[in-house]
N, C-alpha and C positions, 0 to 999 in steps of 0.2 A: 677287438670284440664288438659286435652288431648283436645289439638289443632292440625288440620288439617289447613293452610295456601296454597290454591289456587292460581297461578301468572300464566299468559301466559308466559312472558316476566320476569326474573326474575336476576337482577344482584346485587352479594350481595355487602353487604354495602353501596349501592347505597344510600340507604332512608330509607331503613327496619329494624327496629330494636325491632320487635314485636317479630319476630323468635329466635331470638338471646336473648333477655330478659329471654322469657321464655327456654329456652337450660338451662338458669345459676339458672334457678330457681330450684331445689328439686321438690318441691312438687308439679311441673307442667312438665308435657311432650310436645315434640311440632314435628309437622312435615311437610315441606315443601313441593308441589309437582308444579311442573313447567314445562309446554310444552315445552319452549325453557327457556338455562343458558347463560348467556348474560356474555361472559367470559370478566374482566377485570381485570386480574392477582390478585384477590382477593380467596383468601384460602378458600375451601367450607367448610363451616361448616356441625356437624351432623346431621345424618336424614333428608337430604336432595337430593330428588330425580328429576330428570328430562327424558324429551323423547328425545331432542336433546340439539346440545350446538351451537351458534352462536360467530360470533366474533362482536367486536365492532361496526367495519364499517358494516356490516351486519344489525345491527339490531338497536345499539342507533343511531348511525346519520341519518340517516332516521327516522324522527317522530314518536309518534305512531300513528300520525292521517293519514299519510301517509300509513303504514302499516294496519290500520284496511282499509281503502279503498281499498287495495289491497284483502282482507280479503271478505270483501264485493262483489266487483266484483266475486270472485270464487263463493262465496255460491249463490248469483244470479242464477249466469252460468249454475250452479248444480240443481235450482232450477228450472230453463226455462227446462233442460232437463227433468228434474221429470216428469213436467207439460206436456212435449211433448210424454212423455210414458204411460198420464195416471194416471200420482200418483199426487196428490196434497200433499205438505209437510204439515206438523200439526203447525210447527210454522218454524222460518228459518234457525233453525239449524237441522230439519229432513230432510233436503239437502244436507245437509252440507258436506265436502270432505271427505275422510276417516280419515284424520289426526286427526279430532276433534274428530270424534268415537275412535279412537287410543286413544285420552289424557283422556276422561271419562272412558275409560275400565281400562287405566293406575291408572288415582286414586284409582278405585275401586280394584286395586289389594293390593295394599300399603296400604290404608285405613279401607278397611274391618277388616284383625287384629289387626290393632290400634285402633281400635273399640274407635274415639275420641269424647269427649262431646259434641263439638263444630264446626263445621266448617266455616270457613273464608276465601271470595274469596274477592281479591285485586283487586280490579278497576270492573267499571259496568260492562266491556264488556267479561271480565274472568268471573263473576258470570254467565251472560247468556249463555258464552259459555259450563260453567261446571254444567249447573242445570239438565241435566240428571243426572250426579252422584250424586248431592247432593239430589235428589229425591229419586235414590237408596238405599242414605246410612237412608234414615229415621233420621234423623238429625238435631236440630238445625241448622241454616245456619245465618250468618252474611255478609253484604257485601258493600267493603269501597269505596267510588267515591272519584277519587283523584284531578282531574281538564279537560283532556281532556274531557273523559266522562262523565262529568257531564258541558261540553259546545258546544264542536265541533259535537258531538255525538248526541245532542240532537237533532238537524238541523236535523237528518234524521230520516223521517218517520218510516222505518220498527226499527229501534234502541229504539224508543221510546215505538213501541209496545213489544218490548222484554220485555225491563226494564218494563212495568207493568206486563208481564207475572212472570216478575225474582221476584218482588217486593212483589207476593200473595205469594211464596214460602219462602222468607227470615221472619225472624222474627226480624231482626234489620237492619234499614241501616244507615249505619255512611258515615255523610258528615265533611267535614275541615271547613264554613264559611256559615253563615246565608243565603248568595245567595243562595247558591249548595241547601239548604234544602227547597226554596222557589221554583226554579225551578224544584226539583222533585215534590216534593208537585203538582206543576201547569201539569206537563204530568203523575199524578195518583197516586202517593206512599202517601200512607195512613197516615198523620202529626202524629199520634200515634206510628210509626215505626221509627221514623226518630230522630239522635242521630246528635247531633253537638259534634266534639270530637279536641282535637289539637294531631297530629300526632307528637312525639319527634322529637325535631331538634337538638340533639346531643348537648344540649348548653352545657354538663359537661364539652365536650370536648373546649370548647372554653373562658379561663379563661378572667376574665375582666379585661381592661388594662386601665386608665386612660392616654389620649391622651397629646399630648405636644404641646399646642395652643403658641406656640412662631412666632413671625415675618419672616415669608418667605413662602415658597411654600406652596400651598393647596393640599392633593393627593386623589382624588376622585379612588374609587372602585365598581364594577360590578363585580358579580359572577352569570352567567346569561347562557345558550345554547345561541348560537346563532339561534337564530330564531324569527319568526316574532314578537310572540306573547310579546315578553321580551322590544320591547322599542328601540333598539338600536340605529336605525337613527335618534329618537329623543335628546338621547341622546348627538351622533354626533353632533346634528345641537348647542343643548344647550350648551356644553363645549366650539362649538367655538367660539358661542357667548359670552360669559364670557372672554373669551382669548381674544379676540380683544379688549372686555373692559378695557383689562388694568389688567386682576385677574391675577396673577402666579399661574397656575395652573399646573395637571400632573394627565391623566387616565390611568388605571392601569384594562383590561377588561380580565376576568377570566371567560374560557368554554371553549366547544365543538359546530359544528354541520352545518347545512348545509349553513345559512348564513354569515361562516366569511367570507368569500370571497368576499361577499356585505359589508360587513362592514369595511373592507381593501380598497374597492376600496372608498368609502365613504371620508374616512379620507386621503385619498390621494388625493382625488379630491380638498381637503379643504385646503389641504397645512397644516394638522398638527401633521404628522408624528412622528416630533421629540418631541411630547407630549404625546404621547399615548402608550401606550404599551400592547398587547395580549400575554395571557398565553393559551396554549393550554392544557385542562387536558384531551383530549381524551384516552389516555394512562396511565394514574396517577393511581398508583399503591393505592397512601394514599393520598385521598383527601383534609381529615382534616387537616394531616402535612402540606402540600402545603396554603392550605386557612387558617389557623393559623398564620402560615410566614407571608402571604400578610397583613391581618386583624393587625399585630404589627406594620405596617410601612406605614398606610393611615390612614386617620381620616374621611373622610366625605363616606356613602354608600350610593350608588343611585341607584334605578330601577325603571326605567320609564314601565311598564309592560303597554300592550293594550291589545286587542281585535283583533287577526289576522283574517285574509279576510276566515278561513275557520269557526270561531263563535268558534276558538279552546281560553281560557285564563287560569289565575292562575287557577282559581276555588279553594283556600284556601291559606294560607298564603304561602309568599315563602320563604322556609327552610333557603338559604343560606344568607337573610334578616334578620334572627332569629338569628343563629349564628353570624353575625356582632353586633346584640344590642349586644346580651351575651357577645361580646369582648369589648364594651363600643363606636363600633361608632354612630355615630348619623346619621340618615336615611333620605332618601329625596323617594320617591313612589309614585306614583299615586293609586288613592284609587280603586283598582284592588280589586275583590272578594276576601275578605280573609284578606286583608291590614290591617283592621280594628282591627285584631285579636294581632297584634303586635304591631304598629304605632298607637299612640295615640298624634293627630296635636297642635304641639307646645308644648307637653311634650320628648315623646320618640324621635322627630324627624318632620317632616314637610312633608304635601301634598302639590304635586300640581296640576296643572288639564292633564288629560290624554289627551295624543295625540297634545299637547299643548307643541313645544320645546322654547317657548318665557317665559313661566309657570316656567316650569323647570328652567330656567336658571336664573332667578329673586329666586328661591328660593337656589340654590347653590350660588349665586353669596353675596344673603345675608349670608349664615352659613360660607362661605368664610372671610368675614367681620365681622363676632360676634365670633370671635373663644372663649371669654368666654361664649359661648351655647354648648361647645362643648362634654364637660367632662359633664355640667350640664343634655344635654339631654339623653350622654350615659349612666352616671349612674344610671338616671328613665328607659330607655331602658333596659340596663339587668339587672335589677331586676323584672320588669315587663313579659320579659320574661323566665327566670328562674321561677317565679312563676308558667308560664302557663302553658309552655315548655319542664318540667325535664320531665325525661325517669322513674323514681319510679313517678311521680304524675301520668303523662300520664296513665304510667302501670297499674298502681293499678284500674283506671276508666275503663281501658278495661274489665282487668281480673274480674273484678265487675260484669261490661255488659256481661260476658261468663256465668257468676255463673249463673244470672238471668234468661238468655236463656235459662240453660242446667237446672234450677231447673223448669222453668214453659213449658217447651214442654219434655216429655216423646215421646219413640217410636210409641205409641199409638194415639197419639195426634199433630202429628206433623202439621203445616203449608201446604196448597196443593202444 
């Protein structure tokens, strides 16, 4: 099998580990092509191309709902001028700037003699942007909505008519959680195309540790960006309400991104400074090392995830929630699209109501209290995730879904 792997934005090891799979596999070839390398001192692996390279602050701290708005605004701009010359655009990226002409001419250079089975564009808004080429190459086409895009994204009119133009072209689209595949389904993608799949979340790497529920401090953990969508002042509000309770407790907040600074001023406002603690992995070289460390020495894992003011959420489960069952903590979430896929309430871990820090805090304050639930719900936790999870299960359903593809659409017969 010969895979082609589409990313605007592409920073390795971030999340991907479909490229890397198949590299190690023989009897599969694979090749990445990426507008912009989202460098974060991570080793490029083989057969791996891109048009430019950004740095961090560049390109991850800044959203990417922020960044397609920017995005949007140009192709607009591009498009009023079109209109003012005369030319009506065919759909919104025959506007579009040069750069994007630039990235589809790029693929098709690289691609043509890899002459691959399959191609695969990562997130809605890389497929729309790359479906000239994928027209060009006569191709199966796959392509994966990972959560902005299949929430914040939707909110806008001309996005939503793409994605049904993207959607007559692909021949599969794979969502992360029952939501994601209900709401394409609702703006046009055909229920017969639509694949619910669990993206690997590295749980090999995350060996399971049964927890030491002895008499003293509680150490709650987040691994979360800081940003709207993730919860945090919720958070806030709930730990201190537990602390005032009377809990010994101690948060331990792991990320990057543009709201720590609100969330700094937050916890100072509160007066609970000497409880809390921020890791910044903007720069973190090895993720997994770093969130392994923390994962050995807290027991309770919380994300309060919401619904930020731009309609941007999870849209599928969240990775670094995955990897903590896998380490054996036990999980506290709101039932955020996707949640469902890991968290199963009052086995793996406990819901509780979103946007709700009175919710939250009633439910930490109790697993605080029951620490024989502790071991008990981590051990149903990662094995239920390892089940779902592992990167050979995961794999094998994709490279499945490639075969199917690449056996039932010939050159001849392709998708429009």
């Amino acid at each position: 099998m010969k895979v082609v792997h589409i990313w605007d934005a592409y920073a390795p090891t971030l999340f991907d580990q479909v490229h890397p799979y198949l590299l190690a596999q023989p009897e599969h070839q694979s090749m990445l092509l990426a507008a912009h390398l989202i460098e974060n001192r991570a080793a490029l692996l083989p057969n791996t191309f891109f048009l430019d390279t950004r740095s961090v602050e560049e390109d991850i701290v800044p959203s990417l709902w922020v960044r397609m708005r920017r995005r949007l605004r140009r192709e607009f701009a591009e498009a009023l001028r079109r209109l003012a010359r005369g030319k009506r655009p065919d759909s919104m990226w025959a506007g579009a700037p040069l750069a994007l002409s630039q990235f589809n001419r790029f693929c098709l250079r690289h691609a043509q003699p890899f002459a691959p089975d399959v191609i695969h564009a990562h997130f809605g808004t890389t497929g729309v942007m790359a479906l000239p080429f994928i027209r060009s190459m006569r191709r199966p086409a796959v392509v994966t909505f990972y959560g902005v895009d299949v929430s914040a994204s939707l909110r806008i009119p001309r996005w939503r008519e793409n994605f049904r133009e993207m959607f007559d072209r692909m021949s599969r689209v794979i969502v992360l959680c029952d939501a994601a595949r209900d709401r394409l389904v609702e703006i046009g993608c055909p229920a017969d195309k639509l694949v619910i799949w669990n993206l690997p979340a590295g749980v090999e790497r995350y060996p399971y540790t049964p927890r030491t529920p002895a008499a003293g401090v509680t150490r709650f953990l987040i691994a979360a960006r800081f940003v709207e969508k993730k919860g945090h002042a919720y958070l806030i509000d709930a730990f201190d309400r537990i602390v005032r309770a009377g809990i010994d407790a101690r948060l331990t907040m792991i990320g990057y991104g543009p709201f720590r600074r609100a969330v700094e001023a937050q916890i100072a406002a509160r007066g609970i400074g000497d409880r809390v603690s921020i890791i910044d992995t903007e720069l973190a070289a090895n993720f997994a090392d770093l969130y392994r460390q923390q994962l050995a020495t807290h027991d309770i894992f919380v994300l309060p995830s919401t619904t930020g003011s731009t309609g941007d959420d999870e849209g599928g489960p969240a990775l670094t929630m995955v990897c903590a069952q896998a380490a054996g903590l036990p999980v506290i979430a709101t039932p955020f699209a996707g949640a469902e896929r890991s968290l199963i309430d009052g086995v793996t871990g406990l819901f509780c109501r979103q946007d709700d820090a009175e919710s939250l805090a009633d439910r930490m304050r109790w697993l605080a209290e029951h620490r024989e639930q502790w071991n008990v719900m981590g051990e149903a936790g990662s094995r239920h995730v390892r089940q779902h999870f592992s990167l050979d299960g995961q794999m094998r359903e994709l490279i499945d879904l490639y075969a199917r593809v690449a056996a039932t659409c010939d050159s001849h017969a392709q998708p429009r």
